[in-house]
Structures are given as structure tokens and as C-alpha cells.
C-alpha positions in Angstrom: 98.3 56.7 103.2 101.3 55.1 104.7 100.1 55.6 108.0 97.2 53.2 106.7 99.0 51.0 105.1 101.1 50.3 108.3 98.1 50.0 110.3 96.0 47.7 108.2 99.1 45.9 107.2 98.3 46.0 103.8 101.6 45.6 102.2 104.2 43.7 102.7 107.8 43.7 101.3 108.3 41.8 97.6 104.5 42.1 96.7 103.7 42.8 93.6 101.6 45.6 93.1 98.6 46.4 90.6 97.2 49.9 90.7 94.1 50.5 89.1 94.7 53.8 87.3 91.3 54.9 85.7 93.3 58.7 85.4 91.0 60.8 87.4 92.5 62.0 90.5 91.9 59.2 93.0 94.2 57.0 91.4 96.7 59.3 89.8 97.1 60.3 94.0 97.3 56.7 94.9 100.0 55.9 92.1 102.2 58.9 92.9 102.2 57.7 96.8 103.0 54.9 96.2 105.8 55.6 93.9 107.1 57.3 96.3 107.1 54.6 98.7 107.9 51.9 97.3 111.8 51.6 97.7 110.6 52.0 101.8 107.7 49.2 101.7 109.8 46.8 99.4 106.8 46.4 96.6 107.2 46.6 92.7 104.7 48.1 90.5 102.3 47.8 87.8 99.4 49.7 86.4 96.4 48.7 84.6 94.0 50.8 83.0 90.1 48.7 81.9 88.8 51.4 78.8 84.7 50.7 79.4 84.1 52.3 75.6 81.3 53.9 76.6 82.5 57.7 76.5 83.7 57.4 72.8 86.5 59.9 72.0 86.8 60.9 75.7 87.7 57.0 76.8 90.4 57.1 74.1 92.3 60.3 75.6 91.8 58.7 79.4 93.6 56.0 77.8 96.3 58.2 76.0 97.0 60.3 79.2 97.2 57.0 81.7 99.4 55.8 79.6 102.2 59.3 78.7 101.2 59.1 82.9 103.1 55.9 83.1 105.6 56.4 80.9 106.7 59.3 82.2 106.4 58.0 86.0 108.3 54.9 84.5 105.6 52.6 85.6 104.9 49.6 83.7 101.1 49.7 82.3 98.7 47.2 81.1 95.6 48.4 79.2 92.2 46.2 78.7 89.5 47.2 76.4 85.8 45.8 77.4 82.4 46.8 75.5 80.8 47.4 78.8 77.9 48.4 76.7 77.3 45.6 74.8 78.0 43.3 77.7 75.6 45.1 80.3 72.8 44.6 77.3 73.9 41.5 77.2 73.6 40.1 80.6 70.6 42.1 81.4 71.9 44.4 84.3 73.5 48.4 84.6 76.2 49.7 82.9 77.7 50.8 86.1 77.6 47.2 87.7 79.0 45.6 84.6 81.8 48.3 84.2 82.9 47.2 87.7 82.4 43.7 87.7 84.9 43.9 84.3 87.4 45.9 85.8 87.6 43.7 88.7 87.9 40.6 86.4 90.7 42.6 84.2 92.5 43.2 87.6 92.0 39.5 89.1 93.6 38.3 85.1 96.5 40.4 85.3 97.6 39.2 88.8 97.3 35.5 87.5 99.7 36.2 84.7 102.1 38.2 87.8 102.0 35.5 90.0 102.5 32.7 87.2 105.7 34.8 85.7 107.2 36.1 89.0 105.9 33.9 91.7 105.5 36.4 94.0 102.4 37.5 96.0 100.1 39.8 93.5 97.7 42.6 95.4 95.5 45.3 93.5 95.1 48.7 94.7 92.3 50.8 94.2 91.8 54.3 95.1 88.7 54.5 97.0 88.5 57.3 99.7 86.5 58.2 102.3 84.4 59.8 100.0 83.3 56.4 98.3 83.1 54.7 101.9 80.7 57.7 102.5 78.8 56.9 99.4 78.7 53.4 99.7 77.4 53.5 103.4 74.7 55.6 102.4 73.7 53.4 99.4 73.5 50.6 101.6 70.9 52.5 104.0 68.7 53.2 100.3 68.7 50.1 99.3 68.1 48.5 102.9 70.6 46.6 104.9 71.3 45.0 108.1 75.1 45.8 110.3 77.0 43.8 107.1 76.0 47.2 105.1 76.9 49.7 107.4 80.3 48.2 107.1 81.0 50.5 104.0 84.3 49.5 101.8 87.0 47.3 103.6 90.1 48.0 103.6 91.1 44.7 102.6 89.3 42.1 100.5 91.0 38.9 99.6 93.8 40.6 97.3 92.5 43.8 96.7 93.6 46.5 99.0 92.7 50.7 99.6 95.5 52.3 100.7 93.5 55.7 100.4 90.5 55.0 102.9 91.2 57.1 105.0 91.9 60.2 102.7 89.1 62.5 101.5 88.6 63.4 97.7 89.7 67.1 99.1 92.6 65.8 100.1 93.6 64.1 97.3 92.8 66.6 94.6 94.8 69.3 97.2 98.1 66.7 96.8 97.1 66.3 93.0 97.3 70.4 92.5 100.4 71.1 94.7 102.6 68.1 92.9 101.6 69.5 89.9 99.3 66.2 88.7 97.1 66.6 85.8 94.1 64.6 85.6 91.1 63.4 84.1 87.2 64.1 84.9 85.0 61.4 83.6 81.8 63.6 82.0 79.3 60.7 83.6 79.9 61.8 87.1 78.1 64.9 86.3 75.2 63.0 85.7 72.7 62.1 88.4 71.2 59.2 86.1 73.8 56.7 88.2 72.7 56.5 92.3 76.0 56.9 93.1 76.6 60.0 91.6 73.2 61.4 93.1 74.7 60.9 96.7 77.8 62.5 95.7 76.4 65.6 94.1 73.3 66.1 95.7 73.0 64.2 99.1 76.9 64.6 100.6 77.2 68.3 100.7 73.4 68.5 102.5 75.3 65.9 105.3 79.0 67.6 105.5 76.5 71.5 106.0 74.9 69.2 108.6 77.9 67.7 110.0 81.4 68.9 108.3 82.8 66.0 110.1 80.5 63.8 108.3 83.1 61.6 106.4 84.8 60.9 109.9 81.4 59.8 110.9 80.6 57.6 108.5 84.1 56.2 108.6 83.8 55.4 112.7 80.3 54.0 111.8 81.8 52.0 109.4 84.7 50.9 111.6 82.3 50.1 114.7 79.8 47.8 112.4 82.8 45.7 111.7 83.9 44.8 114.7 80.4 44.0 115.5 79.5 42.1 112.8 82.5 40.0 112.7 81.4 38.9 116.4 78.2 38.5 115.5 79.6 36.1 112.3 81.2 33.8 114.8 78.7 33.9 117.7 76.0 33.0 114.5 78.1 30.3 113.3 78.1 28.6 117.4 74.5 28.9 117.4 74.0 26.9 114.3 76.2 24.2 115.1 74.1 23.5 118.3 71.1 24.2 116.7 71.5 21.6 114.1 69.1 18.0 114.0 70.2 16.0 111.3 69.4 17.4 108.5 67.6 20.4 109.8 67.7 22.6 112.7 65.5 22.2 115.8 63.0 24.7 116.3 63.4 24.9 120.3 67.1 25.6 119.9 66.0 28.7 117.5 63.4 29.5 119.5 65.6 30.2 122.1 68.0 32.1 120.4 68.3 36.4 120.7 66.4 37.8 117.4 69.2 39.2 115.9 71.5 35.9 116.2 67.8 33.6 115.0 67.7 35.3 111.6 71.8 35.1 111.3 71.2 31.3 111.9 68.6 31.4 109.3 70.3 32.7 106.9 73.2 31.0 107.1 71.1 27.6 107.1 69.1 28.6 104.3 72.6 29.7 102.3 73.4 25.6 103.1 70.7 24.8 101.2 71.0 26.9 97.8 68.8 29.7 98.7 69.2 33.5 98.5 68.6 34.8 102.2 66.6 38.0 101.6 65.5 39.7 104.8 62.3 39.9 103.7 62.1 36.2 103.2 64.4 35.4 106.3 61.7 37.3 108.8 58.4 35.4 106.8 60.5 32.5 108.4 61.4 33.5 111.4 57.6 34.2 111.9 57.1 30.1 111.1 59.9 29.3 113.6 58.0 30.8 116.3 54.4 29.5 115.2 56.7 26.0 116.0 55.1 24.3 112.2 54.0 25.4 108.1 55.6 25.3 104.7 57.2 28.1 103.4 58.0 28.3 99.1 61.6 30.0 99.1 62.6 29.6 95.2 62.2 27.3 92.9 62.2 23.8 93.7 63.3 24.6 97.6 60.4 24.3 100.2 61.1 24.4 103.9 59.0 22.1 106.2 58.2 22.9 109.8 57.0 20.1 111.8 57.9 17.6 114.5 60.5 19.9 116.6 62.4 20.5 113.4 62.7 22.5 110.2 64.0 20.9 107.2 64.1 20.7 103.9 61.2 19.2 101.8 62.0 17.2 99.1 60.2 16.6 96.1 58.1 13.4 96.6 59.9 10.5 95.5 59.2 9.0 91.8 57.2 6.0 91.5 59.1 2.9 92.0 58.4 -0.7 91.9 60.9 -3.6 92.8 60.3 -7.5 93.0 62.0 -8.8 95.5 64.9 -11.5 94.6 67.0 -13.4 97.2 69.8 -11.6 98.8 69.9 -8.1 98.3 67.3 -5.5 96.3 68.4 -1.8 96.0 66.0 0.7 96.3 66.3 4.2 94.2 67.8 6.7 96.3 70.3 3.6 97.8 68.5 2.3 100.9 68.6 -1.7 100.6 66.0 -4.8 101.5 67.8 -7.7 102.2 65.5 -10.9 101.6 66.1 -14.6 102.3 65.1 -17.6 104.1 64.5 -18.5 107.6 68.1 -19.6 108.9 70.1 -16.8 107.9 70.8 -14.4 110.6 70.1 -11.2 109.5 70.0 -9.8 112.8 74.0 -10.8 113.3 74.7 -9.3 110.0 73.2 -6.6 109.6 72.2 -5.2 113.5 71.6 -1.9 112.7 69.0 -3.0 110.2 65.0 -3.0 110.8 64.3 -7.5 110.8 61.2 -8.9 110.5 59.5 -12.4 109.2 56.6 -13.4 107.3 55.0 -16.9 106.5 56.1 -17.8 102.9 52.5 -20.3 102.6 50.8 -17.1 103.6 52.1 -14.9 100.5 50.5 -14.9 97.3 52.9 -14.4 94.3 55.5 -12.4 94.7 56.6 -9.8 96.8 57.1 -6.3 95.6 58.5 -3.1 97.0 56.8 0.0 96.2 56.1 3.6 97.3 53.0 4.4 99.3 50.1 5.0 97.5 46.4 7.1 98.3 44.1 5.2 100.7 46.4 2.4 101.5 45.4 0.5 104.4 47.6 -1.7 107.0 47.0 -3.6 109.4 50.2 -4.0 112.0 50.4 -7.2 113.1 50.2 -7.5 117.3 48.1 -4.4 117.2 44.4 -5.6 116.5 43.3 -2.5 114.1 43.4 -1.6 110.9 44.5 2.0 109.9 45.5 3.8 106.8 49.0 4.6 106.1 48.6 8.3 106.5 47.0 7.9 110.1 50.0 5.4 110.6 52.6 8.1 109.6 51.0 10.9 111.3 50.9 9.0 114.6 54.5 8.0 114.1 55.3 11.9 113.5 57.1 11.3 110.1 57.5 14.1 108.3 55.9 14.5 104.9 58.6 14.9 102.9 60.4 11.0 103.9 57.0 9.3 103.5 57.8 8.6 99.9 61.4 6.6 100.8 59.1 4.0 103.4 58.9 1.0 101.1 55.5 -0.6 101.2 55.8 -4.4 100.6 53.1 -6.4 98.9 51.5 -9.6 97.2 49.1 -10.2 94.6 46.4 -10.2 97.6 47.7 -6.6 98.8 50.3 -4.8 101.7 52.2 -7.9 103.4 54.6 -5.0 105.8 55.8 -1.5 106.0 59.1 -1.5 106.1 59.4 0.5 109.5 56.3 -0.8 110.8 56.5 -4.5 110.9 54.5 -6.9 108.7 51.1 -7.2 108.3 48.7 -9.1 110.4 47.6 -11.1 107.3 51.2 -12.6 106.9 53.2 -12.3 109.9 55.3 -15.4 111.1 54.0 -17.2 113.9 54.2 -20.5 116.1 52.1 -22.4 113.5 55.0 -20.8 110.5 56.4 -24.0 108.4 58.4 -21.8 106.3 59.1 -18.1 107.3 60.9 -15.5 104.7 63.2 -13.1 106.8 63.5 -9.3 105.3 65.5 -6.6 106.6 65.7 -2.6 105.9 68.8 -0.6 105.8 68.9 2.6 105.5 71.7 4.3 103.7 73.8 1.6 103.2 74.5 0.3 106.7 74.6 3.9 108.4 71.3 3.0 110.7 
């Protein structure tokens, strides 16, 4: 364990230490080592003991014998009592997940409190071995996973620490017996209702009569799909950065990309946008990607839309909106702005990243109103000599669905006058023969373009 320790660099000298003592031999091992060294690594520490409740009379005495444990070691101990039961009922998921998720919570509470009386760094140890690196690997592989699951239990994640990785439960129970350590067996590990406990009783011992060195296997397995995978992390996160386009990522760049670092890039893309990146899901994608367009359903509300080079996020289509337009400036919904006023002011100067355009006042019928586009609307772009409909428009253009609800269509009482975009229509555009002219100009986004 020390060698560990030193390699991993798991320690340092004036952390404060929290050992999670359930009393079964794992962590009665783990508390006794480091006991033992903890004059030499400069630490201080502190158990903590989470009862679950579910083992009635038998969680009591685990709790009775952690803590004569630490009172005779001389180890100051912290007990929490959670109704694991009642809570995994509760929040609708298995007793085993729940019990861990509360003892984790219980261990993150207790370092708070540390580090607000004593100031100094707090870490948690558990007891984990190679055993339950083993275990974990192989419940990864059942469950399906890509490298990240082969990585088995770190030996380091954010504060919590495993200074007994690289020990077997053989080991430990060995150093429990010739120290003359007493400890508890939890009755549920017995049972092969819990997956875990399947592997360890039914599917280990089949491996290690395969492969005695089995643990050692799975531990170099382990250590190699690290290394890996945190490569693979950084060359993923390159790849997306020059995949980007605007607000999407461009299909070519993805298209281009190895398989394995194209569904990375996925993933993390999809994570961006609030979604759960299943494999399943991330490979239906993938397929898209390479078709080059579709529209895929992730969850929920959240679409993604293929199309013109890119794939982006669809968004819902805009609600209904209708503005009339008063001097000066008119804000639409979502914050893009139509500035409108007389001939004479130079919107172009002021505004040049804004789309400008004229129409003849004596040409407009009543008064002019910004709305979204509507079924069968029909334009008539003024230069061009044809009338289209707005969806032939927007196809030809190659806008994608999903911003065809923030174009503003402009009319009168007599119908469309302009798209904003598209210039206005042929009916009412400013000309040589314009007495008055009204000048109108689109920006996007506030003044970003």
C-alpha cells in the first residue's frame, strides 16, 4: 500500500484523512496501514462509518464493533445513519446504488465540516482492492461499454483516493489474520441477488482456474485503457474544436474523422447540448453524419437537424408573433431588431453590419407589420421578375428549417411588402419615380451581424 501511495501520489503531508470503515476486512486493513503510516506520510485521521439499516440487528453490531475498533486504535470516528431502504423506494432505483450514492454523500459532508474547522486539505479513502477493480471491469463488459469502462476503479477521483488497489482481498484478509484483526462479514455478500456479488462468487474463481494471474490482468487492462483513453479525451476534444460551424458542427469535418474519434466528437457535442450520449443513440447518428442529411429525435424536446454541410440543433418553431412597426427601433421576440424611419437617415452608416433596404411610402397600404412566415405565402423579390413561395425561396437559399421561423415577413393591409433577408417586394420597392421612400434595416442579435 505505501508503495502505491508513493507512486500515485496520493497523499501528501498535513492532509486530513477520512477512512471509510464499513468493518469488514477491506477497510479494517486499510485503517490499520495507515495507522501505521501516518507519523511517516505526515496525515491525520478520521473514520466514518454510513449504517444502511437494512441488515437490522446485524448493522447495529457493524456499528458497535467499528466503533470499540476505533476506540481502541484511538481513531476518531464519525457514524451516519441513512434508511437506504426507504430512500431507494423512494427515488425509484436499487438498494445497492442508493447505499453507495449515501455513503459517498456522508463521506463528501464530513470533509466539508474538516476543511471548514481545520482548513486543511480533506481526502477519503476507501478500501477497494484489486478484487473490486476485477469486479468492476467485468460489470462494465455486462453491461456494455466502450475504453472509459475497461478503465475499472481509479486510483484517484477528485478527493477520494484507494490506497489498496493494488492489494488482493487474499492479501488483505492474510494481513487481517496475522495482526490478529477481527472483522465483520456482511450476510448480503452471500447473496447472488446483487450482480456484484454474482461476479465475485460465481464468475471470479472460473477466471483465476482459467488464469490465476487474473487479477494482474485485469489490473494491466485496466492501466493500459487509461492511458488510452485519456489520449483519446484530448485528441476528441481537438477534433471538435475544428469541427465546429457556428452553432453546429460541419458534417465534412466529421466525415473525415477516424470512427472511433467521430462518435467521441459526437458525444461530446451532443453532451453540449443536454442530451445523454448513449452508444446506441450516438452510432443511429453517426449513420446520419455519413448519409450527409435527416432528423434524428434524441429526448425530449431535443431534435438534431442534418442539412446544408452542417448538423445542428433544431429548435422548436418559433411562437406566433406580430409587431407594427413604429419609428426608430422595434424588437423582435428572441432580440433581433428592425430599425424603421425615413428616407435621410443613414442607416447604412449606423448600423453597417445591418441588412438596408427601402420601400415607397405612397406605395404601402396601412401600416406595416412584422410577422413570422405563414403556409402558402408568396413573394415576389423585387429585380427578379417571378413570383415564388416563401418555402421555394428558403429552400433555394439553403436555410435550414429550424431559423425559418426568426425571418420576419413584413406586410401591409394589401399583403408581403419584403422579407427581411430578401429585399422588398416588387409591389413596393423604392425606385427613380419614389417621392417619399421608408428606409428599414435588420439586425441580427443586437449588432453582432
Amino acid at each position: 500500500m505505501k508503495e502505491t501511495v508513493k507512486r500515485e501520489h496520493l497523499l501528501s503531508p498535513g492532509d486530513q484523512l477520512i477512512v471509510a470503515l464499513s468493518g469488514g476486512a477491506d477497510s479494517c486493513a486499510l485503517l490499520s496501514c495507515l495507522l501505521i503510516l501516518e507519523q511517516e506520510l505526515g496525515i491525520s485521521l478520521v473514520a466514518c462509518h454510513v449504517n444502511h439499516l437494512l441488515r437490522g440487528e446485524e448493522a447495529e453490531e457493524d456499528e458497535a464493533a467499528v466503533k470499540a475498533l476505533c476506540k481502541a486504535w484511538g481513531v476518531p470516528l464519525r457514524c451516519f445513519r441513512r434508511d437506504v431502504g426507504a430512500l431507494a423506494k423512494e427515488q425509484g432505483m436499487g438498494e445497492e446504488e442508493c447505499g453507495r450514492q449515501e455513503r459517498y454523500a456522508c463521506f463528501e459532508a464530513l470533509a466539508g465540516e474538516l476543511e471548514r474547522e481545520g482548513g486543511a486539505p480533506v481526502k477519503i479513502a476507501t478500501a477497494h482492492t484489486g478484487n473490486d477493480n476485477a469486479e468492476t471491469l467485468l460489470l462494465h463488459v455486462v453491461r456494455g461499454c466502450g475504453l472509459a469502462g475497461l478503465r475499472g476503479i481509479p486510483y484517484r477521483r477528485g478527493r477520494v483516493v484507494r490506497p489498496l488497489l493494488d492489494c488482493t482481498r487474499l492479501q488483505v484478509e492474510e494481513y487481517c489474520r496475522d495482526r490478529g484483526i477481527a472483522w465483520r462479514e456482511d450476510s448480503t455478500n452471500a447473496s447472488t441477488r446483487y450482480a456484484r456479488n454474482a461476479l465475485r462468487l460465481e464468475v471470479l474463481p472460473r477466471l483465476e482456474k482459467l488464469n490465476p494471474a487474473f487479477l494482474d490482468s485485469a489490473a494491466r487492462l485496466g492501466r493500459i485503457a487509461r492511458r488510452e483513453e485519456e489520449f483519446l479525451a484530448g485528441e476528441s476534444l481537438r477534433a471538435l474544436a475544428e469541427c465546429r460551424a457556428g452553432e453546429g458542427l460541419a458534417l465534412a469535418g466529421l466525415q473525415g474523422l477516424h470512427p472511433a474519434l467521430r462518435l467521441r466528437v459526437l458525444a461530446l457535442w451532443v453532451a453540449e447540448q443536454g442530451g445523454e450520449a448513449e452508444t446506441e443513440a450516438l452510432e443511429r447518428l453517426e449513420a446520419l453524419v455519413m448519409q450527409g442529411r435527416g432528423r434524428m429525435q434524441w429526448d425530449g424536446a431535443l431534435r438534431f437537424l442534418l442539412c446544408g454541410g452542417r448538423i445542428t440543433r433544431e429548435r422548436a418553431e418559433e411562437p406566433p408573433f406580430s409587431l407594427v412597426l413604429r419609428p426608430g427601433e422595434n424588437r423582435l421576440p428572441w432580440g433581433d431588431v428592425i430599425f424603421f424611419g425615413q428616407e435621410g437617415e443613414n442607416f447604412g452608416k449606423m448600423l453597417p453590419r445591418g441588412f438596408f433596404f427601402q420601400v415607397d411610402c405612397d406605395k404601402i397600404e396601412g401600416s406595416i407589420v412584422a410577422r413570422q412566415r405563414r403556409a402558402g405565402d408568396r413573394f415576389s423579390p423585387a429585380g427578379r421578375g417571378v413570383t415564388k413561395t416563401l418555402k421555394k425561396i428558403f429552400n433555394e437559399a439553403k436555410i435550414e428549417p429550424y431559423n425559418r421561423g426568426r425571418i420576419p415577413v413584413l406586410e401591409d393591409d394589401a399583403g408581403i411588402i419584403a422579407v427581411l433577408g430578401f429585399g422588398p417586394d416588387a409591389r413596393v420597392a423604392a425606385g427613380p419615380q419614389t417621392k417619399r421612400a421608408a428606409c428599414l434595416c435588420f439586425l441580427r442579435h443586437f449588432g453582432e451581424g
